[in-house]
C-alpha positions, 0 to 999 in steps of 0.5 A, spaced: 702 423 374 702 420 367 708 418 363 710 417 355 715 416 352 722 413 357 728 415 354 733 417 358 734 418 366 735 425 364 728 426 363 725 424 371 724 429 377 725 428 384 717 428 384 716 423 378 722 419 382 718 419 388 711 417 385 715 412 381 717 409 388 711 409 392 707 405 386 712 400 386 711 399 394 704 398 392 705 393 386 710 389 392 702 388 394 699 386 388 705 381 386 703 378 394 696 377 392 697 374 385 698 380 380 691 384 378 687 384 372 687 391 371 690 392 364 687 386 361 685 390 355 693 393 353 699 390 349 705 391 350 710 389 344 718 387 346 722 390 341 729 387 341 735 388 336 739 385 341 738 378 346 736 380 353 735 375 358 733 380 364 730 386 361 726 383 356 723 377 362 723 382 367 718 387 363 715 381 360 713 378 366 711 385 369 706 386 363 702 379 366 702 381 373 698 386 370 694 382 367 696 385 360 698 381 354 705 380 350 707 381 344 716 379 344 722 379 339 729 378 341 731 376 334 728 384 331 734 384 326 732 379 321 725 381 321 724 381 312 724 389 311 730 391 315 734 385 313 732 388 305 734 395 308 727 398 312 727 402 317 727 403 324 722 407 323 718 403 318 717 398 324 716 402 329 709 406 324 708 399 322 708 395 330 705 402 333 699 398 330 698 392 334 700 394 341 699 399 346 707 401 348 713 399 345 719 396 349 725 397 344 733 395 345 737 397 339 744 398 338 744 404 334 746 410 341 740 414 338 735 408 336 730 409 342 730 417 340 729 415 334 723 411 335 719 416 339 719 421 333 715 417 329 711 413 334 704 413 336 705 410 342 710 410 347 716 407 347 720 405 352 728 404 352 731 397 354 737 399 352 740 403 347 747 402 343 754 402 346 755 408 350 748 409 351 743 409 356 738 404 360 734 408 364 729 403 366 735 398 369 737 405 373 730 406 375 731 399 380 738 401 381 736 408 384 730 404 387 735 399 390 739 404 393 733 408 396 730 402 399 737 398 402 740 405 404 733 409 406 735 415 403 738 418 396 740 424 399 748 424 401 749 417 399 757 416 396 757 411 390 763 408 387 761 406 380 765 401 377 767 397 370 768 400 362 764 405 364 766 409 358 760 404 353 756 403 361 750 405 359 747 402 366 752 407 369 751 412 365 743 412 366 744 411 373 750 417 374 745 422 371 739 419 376 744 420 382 745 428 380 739 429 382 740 429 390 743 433 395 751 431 397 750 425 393 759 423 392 760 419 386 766 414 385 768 412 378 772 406 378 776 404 371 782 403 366 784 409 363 780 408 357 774 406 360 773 412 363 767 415 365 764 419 359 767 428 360 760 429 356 756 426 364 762 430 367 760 436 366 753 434 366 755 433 374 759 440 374 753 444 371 749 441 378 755 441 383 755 434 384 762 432 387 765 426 383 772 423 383 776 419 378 780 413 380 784 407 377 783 402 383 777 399 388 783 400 394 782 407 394 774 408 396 772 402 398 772 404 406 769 410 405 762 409 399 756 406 402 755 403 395 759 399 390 756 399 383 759 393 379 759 392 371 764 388 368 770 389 364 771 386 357 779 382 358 778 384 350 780 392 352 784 391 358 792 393 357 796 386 359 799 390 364 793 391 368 791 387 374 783 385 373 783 385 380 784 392 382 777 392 380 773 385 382 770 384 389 772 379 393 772 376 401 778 380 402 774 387 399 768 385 403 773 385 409 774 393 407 768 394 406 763 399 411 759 393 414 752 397 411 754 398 405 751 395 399 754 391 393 750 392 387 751 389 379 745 389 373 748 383 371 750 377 368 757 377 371 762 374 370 769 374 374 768 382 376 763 379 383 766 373 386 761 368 388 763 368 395 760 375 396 753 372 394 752 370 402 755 376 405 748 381 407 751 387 403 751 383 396 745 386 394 743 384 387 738 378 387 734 383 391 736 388 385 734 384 380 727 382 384 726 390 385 726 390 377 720 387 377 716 391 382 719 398 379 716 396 372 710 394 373 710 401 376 713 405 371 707 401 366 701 403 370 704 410 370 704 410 363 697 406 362 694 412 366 688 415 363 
C-alpha cells in the first residue's frame, strides 16, 4: 500500500497502520543484517526550520539503512530567500528538485499542509508549530504500545504534560481513536489542557476520555503513561510539579505490566531512577523509531 504526503495521523486507517507494523517487523531483520541497498537511487531532503536531535537523526539514519541518500538542515530559517522574504513554498518548489521526498519541521501550525499543496514530491511532517501534529513521533509511539501491550484495542492511557501546545499528544490521541474500548486519561494543569477541537474528535467516535489534574487519581488503573513535559515557564507557583512527574514512588502504584513512555528529550517530569524499572519503555521507543521510519519511507518509495 503506497503512501504520499504524511501530514497528520488523522489521515491513517486501521489497515495503513497494520501494514505499516508488519513492515516495520521486516525492517527490525534488514537492520540485523546490516541494512539493504534497495533504495540506493532515492534522496531525501531533511527540511527543519526548528533544530531536531531525535527526529532528524532518526529518519536520517533510516534513509542509509536503506541504502538511500541525504540531503539535511536544521538551520532552514537562514536560507537567503526567506531571510530576504521568501516563501515556504518558494523552497518547497525549488528543493522538490533535488530530492525525492521531503521531511519538514516548520513552526508555522500549518506548514506541512502548506508544503503538499505545491510539492511534487511527498512531504513528511516532522513536527508542525506549537499546537500542532507530529504524526511520525506517534507513529513509534502507537508502535511501542502495540508491541509492549500485544494489542491497541481496550488499552487505557494516560497522556500527560502541556497537553494544550503537545503535539506528540495530539497526534498520538487521534491515532488511539481508531481502536475499539481504547480509554484515555488527560493529565495537565488547567491551562494545559487537551485542546476541546480533539475532544470532540473522540466524542464524534465514542472514545471514552477523562480529564484530571494529578497522576495519583489514574495511575493504578492505565496500562500506559505517556509522558511529555511541562514548561515551569506556564505553571501557576501554586502548583506541585510533582503531581505530574513520575518517580519511585509513582512506580510503586503503577499495575506491574504497564508501560512508561516519553518522546523526549526530558528533563524533571521522569526521574532517572525509573530508567531500571522494566516498564520504562522509552529507549525502546526510541529504537522503535528507527524501525517504524524505515517502513513508512518504503511505503512511500512503493512503486
Amino acid at each position: 500500500m503506497k503512501l504520499n504526503h504524511v501530514l497528520e495521523s488523522q489521515q491513517f486507517t486501521v489497515p495503513i497502520l497494520m501494514e505499516l507494523f508488519g513492515r516495520t517487523e521486516l525492517m527490525k531483520k534488514v537492520v540485523a543484517r546490516g541494512g539493504t541497498r534497495d533504495y540506493d537511487h532515492k534522496i531525501m531532503a531533511n527540511l527543519f526550520y526548528k533544530p531536531s536531535t531525535r527526529t532528524r537523526f532518526s529518519f536520517e539514519s533510516a534513509m542509509h539503512r536503506l541504502g538511500g541518500h541525504v540531503l539535511s538542515t536544521e538551520q532552514a530559517h537562514e536560507f537567503s530567500s526567506e531571510m530576504d522574504g521568501g516563501s515556504l513554498e518558494d523552497t518547497i518548489k525549488i528543493m522538490s528538485n533535488f530530492c525525492d521526498l521531503i521531511v519538514l519541521r516548520h513552526p508555522d501550525a500549518d506548514g506541512a499542509k502548506r508544503a503538499a499543496k505545491v510539492s511534487p514530491v511527498p512531504i513528511i511532517n516532522a513536527g508542525d508549530g506549537a499546537g500542532g501534529q507530529h504524526p511520525t513521533q506517534a507513529l513509534l509511539d502507537l508502535y511501542t504500545i502495540y508491541n509492549e501491550c500485544k494489542t491497541l484495542n481496550g488499552v487505557s492511557v494516560a497522556i500527560i504534560g502541556d497537553l494544550d501546545n503537545g503535539r506528540t499528544a495530539h497526534s498520538l490521541a487521534y491515532l488511539l481513536s481508531k481502536f475499539d474500548r481504547v480509554k484515555l486519561y488527560f493529565i495537565a494543569p488547567e491551562n494545559m489542557q487537551i485542546k476541546q477541537d480533539i475532544l470532540e474528535h473522540l466524542d464524534e467516535h465514542r472514545v471514552w476520555y477523562k480529564c484530571a489534574s494529578s497522576i495519583e487519581e489514574i495511575i493504578d488503573r492505565v496500562d500506559v503513561v505517556y509522558q511529555t513535559r511541562i514548561p515551569k515557564g506556564k505553571l501557576d507557583p501554586s502548583i506541585d510539579l510533582k503531581a505530574f512527574n513520575i518517580d519511585s514512588d509513582v512506580l510503586q502504584k503503577m499495575k506491574y505490566n504497564s508501560i512508561i513512555l516519553h518522546p523526549l528529550p526530558r528533563t524533571v517530569e521522569i526521574s532517572h531512577d525509573v530508567d531500571q524499572d522494566p516498564r520504562a519503555a522509552y529507549f525502546r521507543q526510541v529504537k522503535n523509531g528507527l524501525y517504524v521510519r524505515m517502513a513508512l519511507l518504503s511505503m512511500i518509495f512503493e512503486d
